[in-house]
N, C-alpha and C positions, 0 to 999 in steps of 0.2 A: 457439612462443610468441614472442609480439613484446619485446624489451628491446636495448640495445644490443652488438651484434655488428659485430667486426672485419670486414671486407670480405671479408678471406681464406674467410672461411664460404662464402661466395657462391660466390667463386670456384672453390674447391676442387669443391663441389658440381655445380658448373654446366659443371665440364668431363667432368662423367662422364654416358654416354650411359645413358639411360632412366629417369637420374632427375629427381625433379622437386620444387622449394621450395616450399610455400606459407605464409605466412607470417602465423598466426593472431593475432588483436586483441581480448582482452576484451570491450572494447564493440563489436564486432562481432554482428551478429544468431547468435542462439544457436541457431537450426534450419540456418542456413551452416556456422556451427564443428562443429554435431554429424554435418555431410556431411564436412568434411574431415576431423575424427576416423574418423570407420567406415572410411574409405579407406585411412589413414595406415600406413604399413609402421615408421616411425621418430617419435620426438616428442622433441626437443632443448628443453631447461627451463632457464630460469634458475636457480642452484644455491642463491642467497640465496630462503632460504622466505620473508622477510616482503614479497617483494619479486614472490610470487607470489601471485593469488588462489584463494582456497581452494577454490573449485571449478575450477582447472586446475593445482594440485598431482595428482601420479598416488597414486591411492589404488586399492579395489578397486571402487569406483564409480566414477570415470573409466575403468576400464580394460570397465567394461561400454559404455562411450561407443564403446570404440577396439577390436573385435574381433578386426582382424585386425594390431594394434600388435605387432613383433616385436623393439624397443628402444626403452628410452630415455635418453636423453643428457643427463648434466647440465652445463651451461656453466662449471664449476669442478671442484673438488677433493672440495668438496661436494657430498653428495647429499641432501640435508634435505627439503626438498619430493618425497620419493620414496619409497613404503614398499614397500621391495626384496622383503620375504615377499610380499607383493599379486602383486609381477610374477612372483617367481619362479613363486609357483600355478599362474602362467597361462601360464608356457615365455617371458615376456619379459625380455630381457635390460640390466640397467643398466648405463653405464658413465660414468664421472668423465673428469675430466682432470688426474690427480692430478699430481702434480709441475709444472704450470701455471706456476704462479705463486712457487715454492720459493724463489728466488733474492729476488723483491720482499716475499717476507710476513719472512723471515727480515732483510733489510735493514731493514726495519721494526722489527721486534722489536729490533735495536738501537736505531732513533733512539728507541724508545719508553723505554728504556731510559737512554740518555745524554741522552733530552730529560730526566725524571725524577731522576738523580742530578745533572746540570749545570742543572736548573730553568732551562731553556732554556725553555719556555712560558712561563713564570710571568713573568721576562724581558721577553719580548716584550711582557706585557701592563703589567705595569709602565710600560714605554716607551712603547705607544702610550697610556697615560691620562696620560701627564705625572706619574706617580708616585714623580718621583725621592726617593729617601733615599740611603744609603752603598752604593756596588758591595758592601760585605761583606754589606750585608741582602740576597744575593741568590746570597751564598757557596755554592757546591754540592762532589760531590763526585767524585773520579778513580775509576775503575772496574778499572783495574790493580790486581790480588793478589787482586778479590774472588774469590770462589764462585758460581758461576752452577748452579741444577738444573733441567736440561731434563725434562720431563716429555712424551715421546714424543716416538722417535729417531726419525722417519723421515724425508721426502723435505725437511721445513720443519727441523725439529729437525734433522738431523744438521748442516746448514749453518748454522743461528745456533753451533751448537758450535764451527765452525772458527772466524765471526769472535769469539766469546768470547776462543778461546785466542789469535786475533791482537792481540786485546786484552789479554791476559797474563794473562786471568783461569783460573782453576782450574773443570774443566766436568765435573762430575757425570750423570748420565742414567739413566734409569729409562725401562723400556717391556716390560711384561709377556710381548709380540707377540713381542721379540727373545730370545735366549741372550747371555751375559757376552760371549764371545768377539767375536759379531755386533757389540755398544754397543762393545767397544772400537774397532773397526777404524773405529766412525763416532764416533771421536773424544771418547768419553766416558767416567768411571769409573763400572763398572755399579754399581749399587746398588740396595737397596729404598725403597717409596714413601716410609717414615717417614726414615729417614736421609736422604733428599736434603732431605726438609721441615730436617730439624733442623739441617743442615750450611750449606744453601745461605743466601746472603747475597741472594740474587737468584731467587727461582722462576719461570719461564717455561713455560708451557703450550703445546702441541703436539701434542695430541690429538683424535680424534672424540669428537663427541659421542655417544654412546650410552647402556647401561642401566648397562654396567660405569662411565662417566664422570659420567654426570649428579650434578649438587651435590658433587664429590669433592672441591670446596674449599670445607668450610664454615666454621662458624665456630670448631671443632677443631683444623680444619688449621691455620687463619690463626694461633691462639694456639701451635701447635707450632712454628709459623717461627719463625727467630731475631727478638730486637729489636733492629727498627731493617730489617727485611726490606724488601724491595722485592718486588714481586706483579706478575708480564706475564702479558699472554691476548693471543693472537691466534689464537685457534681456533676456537671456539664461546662465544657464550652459553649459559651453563645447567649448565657443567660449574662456574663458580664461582659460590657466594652474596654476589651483591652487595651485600644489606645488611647480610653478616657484615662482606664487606670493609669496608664505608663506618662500621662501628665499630670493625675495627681501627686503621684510618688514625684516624680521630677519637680514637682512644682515646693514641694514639703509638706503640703495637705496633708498627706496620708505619709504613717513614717513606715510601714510597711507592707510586704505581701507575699502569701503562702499558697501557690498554686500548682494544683495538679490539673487542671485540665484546659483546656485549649481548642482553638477556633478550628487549629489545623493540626492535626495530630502524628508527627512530633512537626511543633512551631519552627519555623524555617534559624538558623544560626545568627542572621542578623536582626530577630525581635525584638524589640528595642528594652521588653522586659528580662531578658536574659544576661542584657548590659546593666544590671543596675544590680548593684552591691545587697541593698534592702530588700532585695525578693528574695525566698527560698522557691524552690522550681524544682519539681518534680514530674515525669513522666506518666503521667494516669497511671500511676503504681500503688495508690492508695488502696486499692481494692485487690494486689496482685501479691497474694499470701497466701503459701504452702495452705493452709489452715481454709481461707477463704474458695481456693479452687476449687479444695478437695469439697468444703461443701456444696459448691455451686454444680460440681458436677454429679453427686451423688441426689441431689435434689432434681436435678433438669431429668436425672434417668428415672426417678422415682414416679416422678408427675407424665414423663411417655407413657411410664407403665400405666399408671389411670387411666389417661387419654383415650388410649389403644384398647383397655378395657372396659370403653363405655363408662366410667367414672370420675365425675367433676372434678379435677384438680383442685391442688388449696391456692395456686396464687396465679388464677384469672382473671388476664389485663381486659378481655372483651367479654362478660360476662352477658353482652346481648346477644352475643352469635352462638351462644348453648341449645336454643331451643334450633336452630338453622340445621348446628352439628350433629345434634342427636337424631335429625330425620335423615342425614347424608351418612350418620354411621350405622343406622339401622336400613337402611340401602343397602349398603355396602355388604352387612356383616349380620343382617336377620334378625 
């Protein structure tokens, strides 16, 4: 599918003999696409679902398009436009780029953070309308001594933990996936869900999205936060209620919040969180770094190459549908 890819995709790809890119286009004639589907061994998807049309997300009707499809690949960490039970059915194999982008979505999750407590946005906008009043109307606040609760330890979350603690703040962490032992060694005091709500000064999000996540920060949660909490996502949309949050903040609960992702992506201009001074708001850009693409794409061509050479990938999302693949690629390919 057509979206932007680092060069290295190409490259990688094009050095290896008897394969071959073609490189499909939505508005492309739809009896063209459905020849290059039937043929396709591999189908490489952009990882942001809104960002995909709904009839070239893989489902169990695309996959009748793509008979003889024996992976697919999502351009991120993400796999949202991909309904992994569909392929599994069908012996096709998913695979992410997990750890991508770890190092940029985690650096983010700070600036979202120290934009939010040092109202460094807010700042800015002040400045550029000529809105002077007193440097103190615009007084923020040091992030040293607080509490931070990461809300899933893994490849994003364990490394916003390190910089927390080089910030001197106190790094709680919660992740049902890991053992106490595990959270601690990635740098976190294990705990459960409700005690990091009630402890943390700062909740940051780190999780998939799925059936265990979806709405897990409603508007329950928000009121179990301390007052005066501050609320990060850079994960998914849809694991928090936005228009809980947009009454917390409003209400004073929560004195602020540091979001990159969203229900509807990009959230429409009247969101009622885009009106409010105390949010920093970002474009699911956390992850969209020279640095992070180029890995993401050199990574997604590396693991086709496995794939397509009868060799287990390292970061398989369906890890049931190997034995399925191996009898459809030794079909296929002897």
């Amino acid at each position: 599918m057509d979206f932007w890819l680092d060069p290295v995709f190409d490259q990688i790809i094009g050095q290896e003999a008897g394969l071959s890119l073609t490189v499909c286009r939505p508005g492309d004639d739809r009896t063209d696409l459905d020849l290059v589907l039937h043929s396709a061994h591999a189908y490489h998807i952009c990882a942001a679902r809104d960002e995909v049309p709904v009839d070239w997300r893989v489902d169990a009707e695309f996959l009748e398009r793509a008979p003889n499809l024996l992976c697919v690949s999502s351009s991120g960490a993400g796999y949202d436009p991909v309904d992994v039970a569909a392929c599994s059915a069908r012996g096709v194999l998913v695979v992410n780029q997990s750890g991508c982008n770890a190092d940029s979505v985690a650096e983010h999750t700070m600036g979202l953070l120290l934009g939010v407590r040092h109202r460094i946005a807010e700042s800015d906008r002040v400045m550029r309308a000529a809105r002077y009043g007193t440097r103190e109307d615009l007084m923020g606040h040091e992030i040293r001594g607080l509490t931070i609760g990461i809300v899933g330890v893994g490849n994003i979350g364990q490394r916003v933990a390190k910089l927390a603690a080089a910030f001197g703040m106190q790094v709680l962490g919660y992740d049902p996936l890991l053992d106490g032992v595990e959270l601690t060694d990635r740098g976190v005091e294990p705990v459960g869900l409700q005690e990091l709500i009630a402890r943390s000064d700062v909740v940051s999000l780190h999780c998939p999205l799925n059936d265990q996540t979806r709405n897990l920060f409603d508007a329950s949660q928000f009121a179990a936060m301390k007052r005066g909490a501050t609320f990060l996502s850079t994960a998914r949309g849809g694991i928090h209620d936005e228009q809980a949050l947009a009454e917390a903040l409003e209400s004073g609960h929560l004195s602020g919040a540091g979001l990159d992702v969203w229900m509807v992506e990009p959230p429409a201009d009247s969101h009622p969180l885009l009106r409010m001074d105390n949010v920093v708001a970002t474009y699911h850009t956390a992850g969209v770094t020279h640095e992070a693409r180029r890995n993401a794409a050199r990574m997604g061509a590396q693991q086709l190459v496995e794939v397509l050479s009868g060799r287990q990938p390292p970061r398989l999302v369906n890890l049931q549908a190997w034995p399925s693949f191996l009898k459809r690629y030794e079909s296929m390919f002897g």
